[in-house]
C-alpha positions as CSV (number, residue, x, y, z in Angstrom):
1,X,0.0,0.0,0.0
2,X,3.1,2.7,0.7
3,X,4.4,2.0,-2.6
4,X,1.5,2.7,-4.4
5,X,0.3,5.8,-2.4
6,X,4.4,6.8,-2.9
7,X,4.5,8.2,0.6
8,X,5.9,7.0,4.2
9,X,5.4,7.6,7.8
10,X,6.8,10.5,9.5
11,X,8.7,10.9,13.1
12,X,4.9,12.8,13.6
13,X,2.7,10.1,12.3
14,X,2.0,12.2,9.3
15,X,2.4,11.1,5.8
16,X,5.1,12.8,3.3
17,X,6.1,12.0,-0.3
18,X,9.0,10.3,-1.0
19,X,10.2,12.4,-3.4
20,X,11.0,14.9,-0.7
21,X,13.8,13.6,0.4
22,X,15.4,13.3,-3.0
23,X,14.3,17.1,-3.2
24,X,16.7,17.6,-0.4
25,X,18.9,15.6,-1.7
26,X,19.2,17.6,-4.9
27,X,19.2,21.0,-3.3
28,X,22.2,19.9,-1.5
29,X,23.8,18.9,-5.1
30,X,23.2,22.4,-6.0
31,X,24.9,23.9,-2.7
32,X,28.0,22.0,-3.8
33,X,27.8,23.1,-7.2
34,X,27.5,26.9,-6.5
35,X,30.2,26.4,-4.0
36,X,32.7,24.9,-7.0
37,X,31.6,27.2,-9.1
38,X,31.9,30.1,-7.2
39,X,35.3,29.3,-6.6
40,X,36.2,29.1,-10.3
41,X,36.1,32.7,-11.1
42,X,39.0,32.9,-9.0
43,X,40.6,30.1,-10.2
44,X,40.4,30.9,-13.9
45,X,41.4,34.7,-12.6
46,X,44.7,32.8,-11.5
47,X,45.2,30.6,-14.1
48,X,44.8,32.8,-17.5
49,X,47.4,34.7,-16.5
50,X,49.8,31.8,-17.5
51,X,47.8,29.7,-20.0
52,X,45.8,30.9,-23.0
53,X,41.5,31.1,-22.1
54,X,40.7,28.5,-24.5
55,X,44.2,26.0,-24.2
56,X,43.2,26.3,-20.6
57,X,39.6,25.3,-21.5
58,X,40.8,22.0,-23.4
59,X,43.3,20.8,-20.6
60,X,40.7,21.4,-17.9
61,X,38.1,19.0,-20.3
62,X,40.2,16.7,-21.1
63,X,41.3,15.7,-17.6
64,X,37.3,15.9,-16.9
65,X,36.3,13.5,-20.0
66,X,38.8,10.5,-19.0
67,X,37.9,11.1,-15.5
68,X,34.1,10.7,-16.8
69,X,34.8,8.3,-19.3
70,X,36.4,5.8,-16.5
71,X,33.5,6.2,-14.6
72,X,31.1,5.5,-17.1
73,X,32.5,2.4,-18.0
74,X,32.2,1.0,-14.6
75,X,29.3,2.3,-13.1
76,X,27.0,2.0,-16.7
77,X,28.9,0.0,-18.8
78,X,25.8,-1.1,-21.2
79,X,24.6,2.5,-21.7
80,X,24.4,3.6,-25.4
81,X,23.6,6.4,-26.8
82,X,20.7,6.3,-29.4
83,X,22.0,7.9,-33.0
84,X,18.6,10.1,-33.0
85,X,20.2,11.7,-29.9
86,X,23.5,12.8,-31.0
87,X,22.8,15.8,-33.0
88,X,21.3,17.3,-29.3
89,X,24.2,15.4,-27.6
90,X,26.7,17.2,-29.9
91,X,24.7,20.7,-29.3
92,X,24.6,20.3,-25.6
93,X,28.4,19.7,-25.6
94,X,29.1,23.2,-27.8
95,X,27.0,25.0,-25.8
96,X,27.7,24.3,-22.3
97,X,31.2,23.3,-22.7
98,X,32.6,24.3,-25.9
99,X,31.1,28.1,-26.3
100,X,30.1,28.7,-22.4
101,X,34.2,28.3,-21.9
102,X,35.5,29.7,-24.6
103,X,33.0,33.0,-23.9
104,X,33.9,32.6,-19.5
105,X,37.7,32.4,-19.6
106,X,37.9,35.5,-22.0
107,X,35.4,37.3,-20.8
108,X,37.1,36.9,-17.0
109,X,40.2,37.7,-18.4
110,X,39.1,41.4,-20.0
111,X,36.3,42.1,-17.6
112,X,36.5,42.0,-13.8
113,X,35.5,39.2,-11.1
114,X,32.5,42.2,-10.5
115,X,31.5,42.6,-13.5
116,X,31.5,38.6,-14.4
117,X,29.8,37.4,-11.8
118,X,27.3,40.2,-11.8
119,X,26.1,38.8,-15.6
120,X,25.3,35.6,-14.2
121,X,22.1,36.9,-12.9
122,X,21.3,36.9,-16.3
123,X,20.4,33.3,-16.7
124,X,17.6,32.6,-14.9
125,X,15.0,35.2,-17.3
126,X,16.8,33.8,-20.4
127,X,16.3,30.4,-19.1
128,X,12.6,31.0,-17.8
129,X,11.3,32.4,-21.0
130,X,13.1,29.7,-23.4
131,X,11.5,27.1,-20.7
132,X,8.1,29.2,-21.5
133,X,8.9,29.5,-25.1
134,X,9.6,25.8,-26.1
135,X,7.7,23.7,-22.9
136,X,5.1,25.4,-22.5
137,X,5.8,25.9,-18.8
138,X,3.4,28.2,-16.5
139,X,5.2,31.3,-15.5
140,X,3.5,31.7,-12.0
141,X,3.3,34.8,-10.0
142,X,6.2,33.5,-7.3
143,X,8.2,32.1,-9.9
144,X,8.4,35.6,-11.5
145,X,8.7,37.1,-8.2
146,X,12.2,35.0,-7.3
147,X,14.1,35.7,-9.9
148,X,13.8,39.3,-9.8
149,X,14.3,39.1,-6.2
150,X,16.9,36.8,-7.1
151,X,18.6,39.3,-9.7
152,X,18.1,41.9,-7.1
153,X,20.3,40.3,-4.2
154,X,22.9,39.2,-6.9
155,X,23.0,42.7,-8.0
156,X,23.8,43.9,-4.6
157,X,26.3,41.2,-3.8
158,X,28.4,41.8,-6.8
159,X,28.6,45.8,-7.2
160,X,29.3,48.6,-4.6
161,X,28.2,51.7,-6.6
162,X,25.4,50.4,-8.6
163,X,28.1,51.0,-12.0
164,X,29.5,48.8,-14.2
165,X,33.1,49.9,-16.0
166,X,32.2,50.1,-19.7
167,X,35.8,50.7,-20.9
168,X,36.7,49.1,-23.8
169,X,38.4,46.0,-22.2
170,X,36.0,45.7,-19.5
171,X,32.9,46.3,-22.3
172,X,34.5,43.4,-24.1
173,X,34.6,41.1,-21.4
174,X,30.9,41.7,-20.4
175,X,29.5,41.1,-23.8
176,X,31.1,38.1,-23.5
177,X,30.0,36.6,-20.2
178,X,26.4,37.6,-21.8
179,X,27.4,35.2,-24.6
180,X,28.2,32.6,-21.8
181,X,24.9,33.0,-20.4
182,X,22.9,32.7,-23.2
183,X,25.1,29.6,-24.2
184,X,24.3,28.0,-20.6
185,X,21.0,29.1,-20.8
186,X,20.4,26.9,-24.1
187,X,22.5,23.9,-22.4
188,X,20.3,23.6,-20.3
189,X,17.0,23.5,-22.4
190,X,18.4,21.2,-24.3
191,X,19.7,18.6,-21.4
192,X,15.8,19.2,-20.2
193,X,14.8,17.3,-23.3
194,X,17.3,14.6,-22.9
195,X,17.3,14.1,-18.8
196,X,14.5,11.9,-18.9
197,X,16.2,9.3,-20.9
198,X,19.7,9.4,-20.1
199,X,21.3,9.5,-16.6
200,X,22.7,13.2,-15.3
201,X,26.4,10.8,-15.4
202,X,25.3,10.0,-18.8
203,X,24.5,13.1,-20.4
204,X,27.6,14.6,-18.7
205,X,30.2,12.3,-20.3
206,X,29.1,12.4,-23.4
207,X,28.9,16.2,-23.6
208,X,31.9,16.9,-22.1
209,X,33.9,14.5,-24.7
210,X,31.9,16.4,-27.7
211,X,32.9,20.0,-26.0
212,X,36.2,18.9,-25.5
213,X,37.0,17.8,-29.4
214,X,35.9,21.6,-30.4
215,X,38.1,22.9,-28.2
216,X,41.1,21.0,-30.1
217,X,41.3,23.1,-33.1
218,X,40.6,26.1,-31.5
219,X,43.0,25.9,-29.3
220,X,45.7,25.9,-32.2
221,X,44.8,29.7,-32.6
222,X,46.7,30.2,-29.6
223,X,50.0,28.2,-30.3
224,X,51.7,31.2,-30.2
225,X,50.8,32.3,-26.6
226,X,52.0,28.4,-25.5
227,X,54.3,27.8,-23.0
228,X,55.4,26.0,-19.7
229,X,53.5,27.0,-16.6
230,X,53.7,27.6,-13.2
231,X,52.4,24.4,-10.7
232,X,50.0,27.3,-9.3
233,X,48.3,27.6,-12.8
234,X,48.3,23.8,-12.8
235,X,46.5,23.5,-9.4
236,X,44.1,25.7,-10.3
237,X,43.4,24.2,-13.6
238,X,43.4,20.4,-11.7
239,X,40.8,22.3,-9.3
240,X,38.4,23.3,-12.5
241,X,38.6,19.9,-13.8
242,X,38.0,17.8,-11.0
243,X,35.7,19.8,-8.6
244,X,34.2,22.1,-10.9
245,X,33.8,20.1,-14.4
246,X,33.8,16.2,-12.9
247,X,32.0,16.5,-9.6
248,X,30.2,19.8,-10.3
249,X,28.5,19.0,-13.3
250,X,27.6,15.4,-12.0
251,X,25.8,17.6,-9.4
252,X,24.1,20.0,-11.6
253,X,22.9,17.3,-13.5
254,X,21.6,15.5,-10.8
255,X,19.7,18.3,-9.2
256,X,18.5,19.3,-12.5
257,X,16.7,16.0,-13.1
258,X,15.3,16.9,-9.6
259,X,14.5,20.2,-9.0
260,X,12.4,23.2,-11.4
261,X,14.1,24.4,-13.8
262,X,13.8,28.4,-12.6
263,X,14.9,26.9,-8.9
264,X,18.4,25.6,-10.5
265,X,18.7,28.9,-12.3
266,X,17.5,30.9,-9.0
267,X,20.8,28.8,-7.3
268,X,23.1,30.1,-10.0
269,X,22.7,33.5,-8.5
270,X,24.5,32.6,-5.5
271,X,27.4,32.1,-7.7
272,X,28.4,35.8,-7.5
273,X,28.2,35.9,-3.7
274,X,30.4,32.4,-3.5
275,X,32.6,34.3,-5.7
276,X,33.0,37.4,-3.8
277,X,33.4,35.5,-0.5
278,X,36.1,33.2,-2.3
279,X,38.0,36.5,-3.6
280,X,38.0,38.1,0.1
281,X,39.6,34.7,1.5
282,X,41.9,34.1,-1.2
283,X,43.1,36.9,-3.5
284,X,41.9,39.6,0.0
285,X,39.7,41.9,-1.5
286,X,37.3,43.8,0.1
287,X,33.4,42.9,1.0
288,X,31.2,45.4,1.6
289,X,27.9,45.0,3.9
290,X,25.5,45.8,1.2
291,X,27.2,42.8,-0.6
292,X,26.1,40.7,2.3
293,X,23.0,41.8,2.2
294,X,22.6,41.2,-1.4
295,X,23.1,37.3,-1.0
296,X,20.9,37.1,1.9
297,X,18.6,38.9,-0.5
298,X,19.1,35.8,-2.9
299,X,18.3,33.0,-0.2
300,X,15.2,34.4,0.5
301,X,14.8,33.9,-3.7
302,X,15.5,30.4,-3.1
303,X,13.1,29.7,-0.5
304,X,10.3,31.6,-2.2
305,X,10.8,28.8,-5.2
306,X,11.0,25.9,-2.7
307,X,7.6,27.3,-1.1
308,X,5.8,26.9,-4.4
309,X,7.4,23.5,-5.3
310,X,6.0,22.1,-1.4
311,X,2.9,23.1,-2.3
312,X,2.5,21.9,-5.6
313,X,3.8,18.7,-4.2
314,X,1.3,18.6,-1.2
315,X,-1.5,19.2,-4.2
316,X,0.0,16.2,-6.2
317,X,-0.6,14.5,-2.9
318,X,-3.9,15.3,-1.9
């Protein structure tokens, strides 16, 4: 009778869904993947100093895709892909490996941390309205209401003077983490078509193998900039690979399969205040209150989402 009803009995005698605890589950995933990902702004900072964006961009994925493809092979060895899929394999892979990078380590390198992580609060209304656009999904009142509340706290947590720099480096450099945003933003509509019939370790093999092949011949526009590097630069590129590209995108996988689409997007916007708190430990800059406040701001985004989720999962119920 429990498996068919789907639920189980509570410390309080009541009856909850079992799909609650894989909810937690997957907002946990996300916590980790913010936390990786926060972090990599400062490691790509660090590490374009010394390697070129993109030759950067194909070591990090190529440590990540026989990492992946080990893994694979022991944990789902019969898995296949089906030819129909691979033209949306191949496109996930461009966009959220091959272009997202290429757009992210250039963009960092011209435009500042600020500036960077400030763009990210872009995703979630691209991602919302491509999710309306091609799903069909409802656009409810406290959907809309989280992300601006969310774009509000990440605008807060990334800027002190409410100004962006729009030099010409620094101009650059934004119009390219805009590009990476739009690119993610697309990645993940089309892993939303695909998550239901592959696994999230799966989808991010096979993507990360196809991102990884563009990145060899563009890469060869840099031959000029090569050179040895610093074990710093190679830390932090190790770091990218493993934590941010192996484990992260297992994660953000996972929780996507999981979670709404506009909550995964609403956790991206904790990215900036990761980022900031990550560039005050380790490179010592400076965090301002109102920057505080602004991530704050951004949890209270992400519990607004998880409100309407509990209840549409208490209706599903009932």
């Amino acid at each position: 009778m429990k498996s068919v009803l789907n639920k189980e009995m509570s410390l309080h005698g009541e009856f909850i869904p079992v799909q609650s605890k894989e909810q937690v589950w997957a907002n946990l995933a996300m916590i980790a993947v913010i936390i990786f990902w926060g972090i990599s702004y400062v490691s790509i900072k660090v590490a374009v100093i010394e390697v070129p964006p993109i030759t950067m961009a194909l070591i990090r994925f190529a440590i990540a895709s026989l990492m992946l493809g080990i893994m694979i092979r022991r944990v789902e060895p019969q898995s296949k892909l089906d030819k129909l899929d691979l033209p949306k394999m191949i496109l996930g892979g461009i966009f959220g490996i091959t272009l997202y990078f290429i757009f992210e380590n250039i963009g960092v390198k011209f435009s500042t941390a600020t500036n960077a992580s400030l763009i990210v609060s872009v995703v979630p209304i691209i991602t919302i309205l491509l999710d309306v656009l091609f799903f069909h999904s409802k656009l409810s009142f406290l959907k809309l209401l989280g992300v601006f509340v969310a774009i509000w706290g990440s605008y807060l947590a990334v800027t002190a003077n409410g100004k962006l720099e729009l030099n010409s480096a620094h101009f650059l450099g934004n119009l390219l983490m805009i590009c990476a945003m739009m690119s993610w933003a697309f990645f993940t509509m089309v892993n939303k078509s695909l998550q239901k019939k592959y696994s999230g370790l799966f989808l991010t093999t096979y993507q990360t193998i196809f991102g990884t092949l563009f990145f060899i011949p563009l890469s060869l526009l840099e031959y000029k900039d090569w050179h040895m590097f610093s074990l710093t630069a190679l830390a932090n590129i190790l770091f990218l690979a493993v934590f941010c590209s192996f484990a992260g995108y297992l994660f953000y996988t996972y929780a996507l399969k999981r979670l709404d689409v506009a909550l995964t997007t609403i956790y991206l916007n904790l990215i900036p205040v990761v980022g900031v708190i990550s560039g005050y430990l380790i490179l010592n800059e400076h965090v301002l209150p109102i920057q505080l406040v602004g991530g704050l701001i951004t949890l209270l985004a992400i519990v607004i989402i998880n409100l309407e989720l509990a209840a549409l999962r208490r209706r599903r119920v009932s």
